[in-house]
Structures are given as C-alpha cells and as structure tokens.
N, C-alpha and C positions, 0 to 999 in steps of 0.2 A: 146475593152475598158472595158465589164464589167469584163472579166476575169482578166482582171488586176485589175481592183478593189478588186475584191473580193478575187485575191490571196493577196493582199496587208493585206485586214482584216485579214486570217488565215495568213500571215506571223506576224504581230503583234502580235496574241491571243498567238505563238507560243513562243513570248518572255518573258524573267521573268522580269519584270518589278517593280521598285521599288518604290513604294508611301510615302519615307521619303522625297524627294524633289519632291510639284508635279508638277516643270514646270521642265522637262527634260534638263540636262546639255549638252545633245547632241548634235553637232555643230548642222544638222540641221533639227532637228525634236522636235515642241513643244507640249510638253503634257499635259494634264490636266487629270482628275482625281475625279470619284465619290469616298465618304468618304469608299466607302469598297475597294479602289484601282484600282476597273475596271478603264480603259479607256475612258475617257469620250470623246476628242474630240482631235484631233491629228493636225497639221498642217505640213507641210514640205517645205521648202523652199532650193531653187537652191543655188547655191556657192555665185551666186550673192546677196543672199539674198531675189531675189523675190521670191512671194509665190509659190509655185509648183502644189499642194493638198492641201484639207481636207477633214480627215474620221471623223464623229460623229458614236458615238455606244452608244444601251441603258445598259441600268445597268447591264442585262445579260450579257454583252457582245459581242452582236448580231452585224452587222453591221445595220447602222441606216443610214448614208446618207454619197455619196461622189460625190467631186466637183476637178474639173481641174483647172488650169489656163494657161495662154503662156500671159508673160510681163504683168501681174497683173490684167486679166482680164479673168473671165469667160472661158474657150475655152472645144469644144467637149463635150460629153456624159456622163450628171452626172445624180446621182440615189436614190433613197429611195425605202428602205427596211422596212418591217415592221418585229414583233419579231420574226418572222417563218422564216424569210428567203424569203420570197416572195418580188418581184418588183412593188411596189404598183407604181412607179413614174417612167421617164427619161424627162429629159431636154436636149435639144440640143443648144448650144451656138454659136457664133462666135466673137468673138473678141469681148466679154462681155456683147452682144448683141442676148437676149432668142429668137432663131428663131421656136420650137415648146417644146410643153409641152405634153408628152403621159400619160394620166391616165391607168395603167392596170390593176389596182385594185383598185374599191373606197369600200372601207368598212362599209358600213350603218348599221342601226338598223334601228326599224319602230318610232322611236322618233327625231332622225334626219337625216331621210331620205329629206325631201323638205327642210330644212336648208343646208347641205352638197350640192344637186343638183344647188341652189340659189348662196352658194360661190362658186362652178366650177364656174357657169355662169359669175359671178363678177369678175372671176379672170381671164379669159379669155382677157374679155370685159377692164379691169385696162391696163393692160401688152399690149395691141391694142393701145390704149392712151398713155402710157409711152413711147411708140415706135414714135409715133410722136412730142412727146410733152416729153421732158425726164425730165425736170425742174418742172410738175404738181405735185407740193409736197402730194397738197388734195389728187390725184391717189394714190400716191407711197405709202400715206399715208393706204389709203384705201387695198392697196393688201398689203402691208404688216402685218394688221391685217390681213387677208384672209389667209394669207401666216405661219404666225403662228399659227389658227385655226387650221389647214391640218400637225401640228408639223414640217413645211420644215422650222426649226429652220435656217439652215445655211442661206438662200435666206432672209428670214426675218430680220435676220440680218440686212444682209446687207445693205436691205432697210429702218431698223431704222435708221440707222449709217447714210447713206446718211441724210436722213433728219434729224438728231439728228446736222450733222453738217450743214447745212444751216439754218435751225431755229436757233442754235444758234445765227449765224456770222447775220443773219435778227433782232434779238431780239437784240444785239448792236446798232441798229439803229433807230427799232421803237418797238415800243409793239405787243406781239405773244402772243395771248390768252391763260390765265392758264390754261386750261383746256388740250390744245392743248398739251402744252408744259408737262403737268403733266402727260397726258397718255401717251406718244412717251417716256417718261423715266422708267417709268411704265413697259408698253410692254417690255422696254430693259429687268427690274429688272427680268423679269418673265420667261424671254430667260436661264439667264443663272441660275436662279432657278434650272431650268428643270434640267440641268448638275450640280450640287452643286457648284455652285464657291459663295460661299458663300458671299464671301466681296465684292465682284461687282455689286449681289444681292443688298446686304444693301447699297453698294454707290450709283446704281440708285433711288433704292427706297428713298431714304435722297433727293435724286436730284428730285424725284417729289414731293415729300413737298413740297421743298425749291422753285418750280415753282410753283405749287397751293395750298399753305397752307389751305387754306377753304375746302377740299373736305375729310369728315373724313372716306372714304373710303379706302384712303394713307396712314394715320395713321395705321386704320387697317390691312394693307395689309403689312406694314414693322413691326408695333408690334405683329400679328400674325406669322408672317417669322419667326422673330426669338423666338418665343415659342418654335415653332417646331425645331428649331435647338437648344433647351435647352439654351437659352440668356434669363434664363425668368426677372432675373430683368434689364434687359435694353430691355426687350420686354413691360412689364408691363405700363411705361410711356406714352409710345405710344399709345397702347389701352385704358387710363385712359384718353387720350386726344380724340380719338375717339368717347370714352362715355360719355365725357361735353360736346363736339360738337351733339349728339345725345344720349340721357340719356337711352333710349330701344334700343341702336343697340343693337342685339343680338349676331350678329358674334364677336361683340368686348365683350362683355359679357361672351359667351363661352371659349373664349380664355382666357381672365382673369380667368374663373372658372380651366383651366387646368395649368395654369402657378403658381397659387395660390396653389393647388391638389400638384403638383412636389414639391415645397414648402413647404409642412408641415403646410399649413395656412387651414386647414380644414373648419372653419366655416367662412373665407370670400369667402372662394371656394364653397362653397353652397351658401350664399347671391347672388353670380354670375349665379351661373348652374341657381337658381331658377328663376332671372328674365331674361334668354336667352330665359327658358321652354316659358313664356308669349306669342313669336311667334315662336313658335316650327314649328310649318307648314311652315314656313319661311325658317328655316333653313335646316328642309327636300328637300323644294324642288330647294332649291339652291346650297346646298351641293354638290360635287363631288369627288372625290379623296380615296387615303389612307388616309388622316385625317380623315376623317367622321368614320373611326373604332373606333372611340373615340369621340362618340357623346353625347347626352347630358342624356339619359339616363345609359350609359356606365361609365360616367364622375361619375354623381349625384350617382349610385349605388354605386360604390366605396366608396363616401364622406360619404354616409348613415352609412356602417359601418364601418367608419373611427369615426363616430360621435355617434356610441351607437345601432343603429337602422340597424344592420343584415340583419332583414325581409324582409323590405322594400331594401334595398341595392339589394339582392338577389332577390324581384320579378322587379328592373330596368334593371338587370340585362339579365335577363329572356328576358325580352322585347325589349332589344338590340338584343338578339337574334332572335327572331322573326322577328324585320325588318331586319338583317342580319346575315342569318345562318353563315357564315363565318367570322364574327365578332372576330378576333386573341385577341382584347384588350377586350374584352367582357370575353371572356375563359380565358386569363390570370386574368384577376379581379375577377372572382369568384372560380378558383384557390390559390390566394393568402388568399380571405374572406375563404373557405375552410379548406389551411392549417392553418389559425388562431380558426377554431373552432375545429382542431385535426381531421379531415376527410380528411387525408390524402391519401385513397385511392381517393377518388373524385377528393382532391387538386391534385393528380397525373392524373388523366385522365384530366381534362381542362386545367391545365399545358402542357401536352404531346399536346393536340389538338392544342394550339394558338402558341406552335413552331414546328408544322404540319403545318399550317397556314402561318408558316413567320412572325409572331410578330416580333424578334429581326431583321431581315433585312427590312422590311415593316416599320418599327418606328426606325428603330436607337436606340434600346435601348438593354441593357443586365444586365436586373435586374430581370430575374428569373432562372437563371443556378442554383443557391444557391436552390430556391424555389423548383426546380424542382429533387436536386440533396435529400433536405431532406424529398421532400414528397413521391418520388420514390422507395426513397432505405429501403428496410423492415427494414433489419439488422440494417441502421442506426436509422431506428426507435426506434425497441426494445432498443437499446445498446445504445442509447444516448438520449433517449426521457425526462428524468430526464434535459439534460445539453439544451434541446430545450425549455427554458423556454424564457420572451418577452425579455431577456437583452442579450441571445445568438442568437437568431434568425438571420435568414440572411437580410441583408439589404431587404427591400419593397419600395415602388413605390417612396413615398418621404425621398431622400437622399440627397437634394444638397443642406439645407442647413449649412454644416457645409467645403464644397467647398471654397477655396478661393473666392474674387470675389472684383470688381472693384467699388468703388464710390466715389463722385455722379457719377451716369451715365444713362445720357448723362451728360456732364460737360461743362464749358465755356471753364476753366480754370484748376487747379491741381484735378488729380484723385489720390485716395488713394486706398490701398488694402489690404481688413477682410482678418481676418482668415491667413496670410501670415504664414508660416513655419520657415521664415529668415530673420533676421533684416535686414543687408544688403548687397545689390545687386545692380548688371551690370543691364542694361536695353538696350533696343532697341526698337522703336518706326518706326512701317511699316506702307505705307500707304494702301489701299485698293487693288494697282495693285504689292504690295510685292515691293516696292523699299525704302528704310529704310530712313526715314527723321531727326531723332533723336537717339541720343546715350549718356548717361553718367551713372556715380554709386550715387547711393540714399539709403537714409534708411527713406527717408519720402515721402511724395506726388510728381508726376512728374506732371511736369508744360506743360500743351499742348498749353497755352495760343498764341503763336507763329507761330502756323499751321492755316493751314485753316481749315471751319469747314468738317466733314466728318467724316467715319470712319478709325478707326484704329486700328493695332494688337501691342501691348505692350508684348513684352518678356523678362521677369526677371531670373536672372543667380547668384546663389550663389553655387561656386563649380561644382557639379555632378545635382544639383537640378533648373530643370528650370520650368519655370510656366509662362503661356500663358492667356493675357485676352483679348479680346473686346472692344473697347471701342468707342462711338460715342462723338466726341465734334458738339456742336452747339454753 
C-alpha cells in the first residue's frame, strides 16, 4: 500500500498541471492549489462518486499525508510524511474504525519535548474513548486539537467536521457555549490556512466571530490573515476592533503597523510598531512562523527611514538581525534603505541575500526584482544613474495604494470600487466555496444587500480587462 502511495505522488509531480482553474475539471480528481501552483491537496473519487483517496503535499511539493477509503470510510494503511521523505506516521483503519496508530518518527527539540510526549499520550488515551463512546464530542473535541498540533491535517479534519456538524444541529435547540463554538471554527479557519484556500480561511474565520463576538483574539486572528495575504484594508477594521476591545494588544498593533507600512501611511505605521514595541517580550516569545521575519524591529527600521531618520532605521535593522541571522525581510529592508542612499554595491549584496533566503516565496511578495535588477547591474548604473532619480525608481515596498480596491468593506449593503480603470462592467458575485450567487452589468455600486452575511469574490469584466475584489458583508 505504501508503494502505491507514494507511486501516486510522483505520478502527480510528474504532471503539468494548471493553476488557472484551481478546482480541477477532471471527472474525477479534485484539486486545489497553494498560490505558487503546487499541489496542495488532491481528492479522487470512484465513478460512483464516492471518495476513493486523499493525497496532501507541502508547498515543496513533497508528499505530506495519504488516506483510503472503501464506501466513504477510512479503510487500510494511511501515512504521513515529513519534508524529507521520511514516514513519520501510519494508521491502520477498518471500515473507518482507527484500529492502530505507529509513530516512527517523533520529531522533538529540547523545547517541546514533554509537550509532544504529553500529546502522544492524550491521543492515545482520546481515540481509546472515541472507540467506545463515538458521540464524546468533548473527546473528539479534544484529539482533534492533538490531531492538528501533530499537522495530521487530514484526520483533524475530519474530526472538526464531525463536530462542527453536531454542534451545530445541538445549537438549533439549546445553547453551545461561545467559546466552544468560536474555537471548533477557528481550528477549521486554520486547517485550511495551512493549504492557502484562502476564502474558506476567511469564511470560518467570519463564523467564529459570528459564534463569539467578545473574544478579540478572532478579530485578530481574521484581521491579521488577511494582511498577510495583502487585504490590508479590509484587514485593517478587524484589527481596529481588536484594539477597542483591548487598547495594548500588541499583536493587533503590529499588524496594523504592517498593513499601514504597505500602505504608504508611514506615520500611523509607526504610532502602531511603537505601542506593540511596549510588550515586545510578548510578542517574542509568542511569535512563531514566517511572519515573525517581519517583526517589529524589521517593521519600525524601515518606517524610520521612510520617516527621515536612516540611522536609526539601519541600527533596527541591525537588530533584527541579530535576533535572526536569516532574517530575508531584514536584508531586503536594508537593501532598499541602501539603494536609496546610492550604495548600491551594499543594496546589491542584502538584495542578493534575502532572495538567497526566499523572501519572494516565504512572503508572497515581488517587489524587489526592479531593486535588485538596478542595484546589481554596474553598466545600468553608470549608463542610467542620471534617469534613477526618486520619480524613476523602481516600485519599493508601499505600492498598493494606487490598486483598485473595494468600499466600504466590510459592507452591509452596496460596495463600490476606487481607482476602477472602466466605467462600465459585467460582474459576478462568488461565494466563498466558488459557486456564483450573483450576476448583472453596473457602472455604480453593486448591491449585496440580498445575500447572506459572509465572504465574497466580486469579478468585474469590461472587454479583455478584468479585475477581482474581496469582499466581506456583515
């Protein structure tokens, strides 16, 4: 079984696959799709339509996890892979029923080593209980975080979904505690984070608001989201709610100081960075991820000399480095301050290092090709440094806003859209799982008044020109 698995994955990698549609046309294989095209998560389904498989893979394209089925349940020997190709996991099933779980690889550090130890033991000990007792939501509850912890996204899944739909169909009839109901949608938004599914992301994340408004952790956690996937002003409200709900969060602070930075709002993107700076140690030691390459001294150093003040910029800078040598947005930032001060050999060495590093695939971003192309090249030095003055320059870090872009948003009711290129246009209105609920031609505000609340993708069509927005109603 696992050769077949695993010939399954290099039969995939082996095909050229096309990321302009990314739910696959194919009768019957569905696919999805991280934003650089890889393959994010595959499904297959028999003639009958039941599910067959599914393979997850990470962004490399690695195999990451695969699962069986027979009549829409669990069946035989599924597995997880970590990014080497190692068998860190197998599962053995029977008629959708986990009869063992083999660790053959647990992967520790001296930091969570008795945390990792603690969740084997919990997870063990859950899945004992579920087997008797398959209706203990608290359990399923319970390993399903456990389950996500250990990244065995697919099994986690599964076990929000179960409970995401019994809490519901119980919350029809009496009260299920907010909290309960805001983490279980939470958890979901976070799943398919991992895989970029962007609007499913933001649709559960909406849906745990919408279960526990009070917790300005959700706020932040869906206004932060979409920074990072460049939504910053319909990221921005979110965080601004976060921060009347708690006036020193900080994480909702930093995020506003980076959404404001992309923005061109320099001096209220430093009001931000500076009161996150207040619990810095906070943010140190809760931090995790590639976002953190964009921390607050990274953030603040840029603003400095976006704001006059170079020196300072440059020794933040410095100190980003420091707490991380590998720091890509660190070396692109003082790359850019560099080629603004004409040390263009420097700008060309921190340049060269933070796309050694993976900045553009690590951040989603491609705004230093130009940077890189005029601080590197001598000859275009000499021969054009007269036409490199600030009105040629290549685009820098804030560029979006002269972007079309959607408001108000979030909206009740009609959203409009800056900066449009075309009076008028065909539209189309998709919901979050891509099935189109609206259709007509406008030259003014479209009216979402009619829908539910949620999110939505708006696609406008004048001729050869089309243009895609975001947009959340509440």
């Amino acid at each position: 079984m696992k050769k077949l698995c695993i010939a399954l994955f290099v039969l995939v990698s082996m095909v050229n696959i096309s990321a302009q549609n990314k739910n696959s046309s194919e009768k019957h294989v569905k696919r999805f799709f991280y934003k650089d095209s890889v393959v994010s998560i595959e499904r297959f389904y028999r003639e009958n339509k039941r599910i067959d498989s599914i393979k997850t893979y990470y962004k490399s394209g690695e195999p990451d996890e695969c699962f069986y089925f027979k009549n829409g349940r669990y069946q035989g020997t599924a597995y997880k892979f970590n990014k080497f190709g190692e068998t860190l996991t197998t599962w053995v099933f029977d008629d959708g029923h986990l009869l063992k779980r083999t660790d053959h690889k647990i992967e520790l550090t001296t930091k969570n080593k008795e945390k990792v130890q603690k969740y084997h033991a919990k997870l063990i000990d859950d899945s004992n209980k579920i087997k008797t007792n398959p209706n203990d939501l608290k359990t399923r509850y319970s390993r399903a975080k456990i389950r996500r912890y250990f990244d065995n996204n697919t099994l986690a899944l599964h076990d929000f979904n179960q409970i995401k739909h019994n809490l519901e169909k119980i919350s029809k009839i009496k009260n299920v505690p907010e909290k309960i109901m805001g983490g279980m949608y939470d958890n979901l938004a976070s799943i398919y984070q991992d895989y970029e599914m962007e609007n499913y992301t933001i649709h559960y994340r909406l849906k745990a608001i919408n279960a526990s408004p009070k917790e300005s952790r959700l706020y932040y956690n869906l206004g932060n989201y979409l920074v990072q996937i460049q939504s910053y002003r319909l990221g921005i409200p979110f965080l601004n709610k976060a921060v009347k709900m708690v006036p020193g969060h900080s994480f909702a602070n930093w995020s506003l100081s980076v959404a404001y930075t992309d923005l061109g709002e320099y001096e209220k993107a430093m009001a931000f960075v500076n009161t996150a700076f207040k619990n810095e140690d906070n943010i140190h030691r809760l931090s995790m991820g590639t976002s953190y390459e964009r921390d607050l001294h990274t953030t603040r150093g840029y603003l400095y000399h976006k704001l006059g003040e170079t020196d300072k910029g440059i020794t933040d800078l410095e100190e980003a480095l420091k707490i991380n040598k590998n720091n890509a947005f660190a070396y692109r930032n003082l790359g850019e301050i560099y080629y603004d001060l004409e040390n263009y050999d420097l700008a060309c060495e921190y340049l060269q290092k933070a796309e050694t590093l993976g900045y553009e695939k690590t951040h989603d971003r491609h705004d230093i090709e130009e940077l890189l192309e005029y601080a590197c090249d001598q000859v275009l030095i000499q021969e054009q440094k007269s036409q490199i003055q600030a009105e040629n320059k290549p685009a820098t870090l804030a560029k979006f806003t002269v972007k079309p872009y959607a408001y108000p948003n979030p909206t009740r009711d009609v959203v409009n859209i800056k900066n449009l290129s075309f009076k008028n246009y065909n539209f189309l209105v998709f919901d979050y799982a891509g099935k189109m609920v609206k259709q007509g031609t406008k030259n003014t505000g479209i009216n979402l008044s009619s829908l539910p609340n949620g999110v939505y993708i708006i696609k406008l069509m004048d001729q050869d020109k089309i243009e895609t927005f975001r947009v959340i109603k509440e």
